[in-house]
C-alpha positions, -999 to +999 in steps of 0.1 A: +000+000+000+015+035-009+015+061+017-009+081+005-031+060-001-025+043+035-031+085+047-059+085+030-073+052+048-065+068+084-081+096+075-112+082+064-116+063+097-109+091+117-133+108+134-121+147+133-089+155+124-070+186+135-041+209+118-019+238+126-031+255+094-058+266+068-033+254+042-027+221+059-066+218+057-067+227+024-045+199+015-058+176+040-094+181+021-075+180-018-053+152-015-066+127+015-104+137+003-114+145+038-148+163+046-139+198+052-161+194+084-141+169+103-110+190+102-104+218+126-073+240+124-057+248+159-046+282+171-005+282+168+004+311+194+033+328+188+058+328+225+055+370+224+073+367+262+103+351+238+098+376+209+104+403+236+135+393+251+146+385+214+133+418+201+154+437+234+187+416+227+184+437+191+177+469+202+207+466+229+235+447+209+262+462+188+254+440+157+278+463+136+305+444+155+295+415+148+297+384+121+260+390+097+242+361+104+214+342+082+197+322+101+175+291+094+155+272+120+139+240+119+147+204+103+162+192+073+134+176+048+135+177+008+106+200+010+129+226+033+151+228+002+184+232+021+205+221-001+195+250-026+200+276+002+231+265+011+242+267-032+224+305-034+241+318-002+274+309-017+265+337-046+251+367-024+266+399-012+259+392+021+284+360+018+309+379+002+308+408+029+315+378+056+281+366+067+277+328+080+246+309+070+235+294+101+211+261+102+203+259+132+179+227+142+193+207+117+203+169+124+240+158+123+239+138+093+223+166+071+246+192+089+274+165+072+255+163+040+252+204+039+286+210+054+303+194+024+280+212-001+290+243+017+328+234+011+322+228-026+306+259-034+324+281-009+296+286+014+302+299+052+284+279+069+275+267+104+252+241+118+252+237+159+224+216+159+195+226+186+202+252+212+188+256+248+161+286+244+185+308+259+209+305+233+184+302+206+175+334+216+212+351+220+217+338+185+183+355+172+191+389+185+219+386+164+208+377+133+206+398+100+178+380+084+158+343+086+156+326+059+125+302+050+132+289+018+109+255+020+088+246-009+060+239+013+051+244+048+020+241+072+022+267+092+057+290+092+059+294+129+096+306+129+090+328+104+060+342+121+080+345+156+111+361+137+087+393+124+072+395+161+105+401+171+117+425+145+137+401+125+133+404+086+126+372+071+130+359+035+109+335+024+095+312-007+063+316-017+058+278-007+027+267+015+013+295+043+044+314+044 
């Protein structure tokens, strides 16, 4: 049985069914033919007490003193298209004026997989795996930009959390973001 089609079963003997997103529901309906009715989409709340101490870390720091950083947060996945971010950083200004692409979230062997990429194509790049929330949060009031480049996503919660604390974002047009 393919996977969809064993998705497809689950979801048909499921009762209700919920998601983090409209889009996810959208899909959810479209490709496991689920009744729009038995799928509710949960309220995703942004951590604003987080956003703050990140958003205060920016106003306070001396960020023209330090390294540029682009940051990405969250897994590795094909849909995440990594790979292609790592290739593009390689050819931007803000790599060639020193800045370090930083994946942070990513799991050891695709921070392998992407480190050697990175070597290839001359790409600065760093991958520290998951940080404790105080770190996570030192290394976002640092940061330049976040970068979302997936192809597809259900929700976008970093991406949401970066703009509540001031961080610009670039992103694909894949999904909710």
């Amino acid at each position: 049985m393919s996977l969809k089609l064993y998705f497809r079963w689950m979801a048909q003997l499921s009762t209700h069914i919920a998601t983090d997103s409209e889009f996810s529901k959208r899909c959810l309906i479209r490709d496991l033919k689920v009744a729009p009715e038995k799928v509710s989409v949960l309220a995703l709340p942004i951590d604003h007490e987080s956003a703050d101490r990140v958003r205060n870390l920016r106003d306070t720091s001396r960020t023209d003193e330090l390294t540029p950083l682009v940051v990405f947060l969250g897994r590795d996945a094909p849909h995440k298209n990594l790979d292609r971010l790592v290739r593009a950083f390689a050819k931007t200004e803000a790599q060639s004026k020193g800045a370090t692409l930083l994946l942070i979230g990513v799991g050891s062997e695709a921070a392998e997989r992407l480190t050697e990429l990175a070597q290839h194509c001359g790409a600065r790049l760093e991958t520290p795996g998951e940080l404790s929330q105080s770190d996570l949060e030192a290394t976002l009031g640092r940061a330049s930009l976040l970068v979302q480049p997936s192809f597809e996503e259900g929700f976008g919660l970093p991406v949401a959390e970066a703009l509540a604390a001031g961080i610009p974002v670039a992103i694909s047009s894949g999904g909710s973001l």
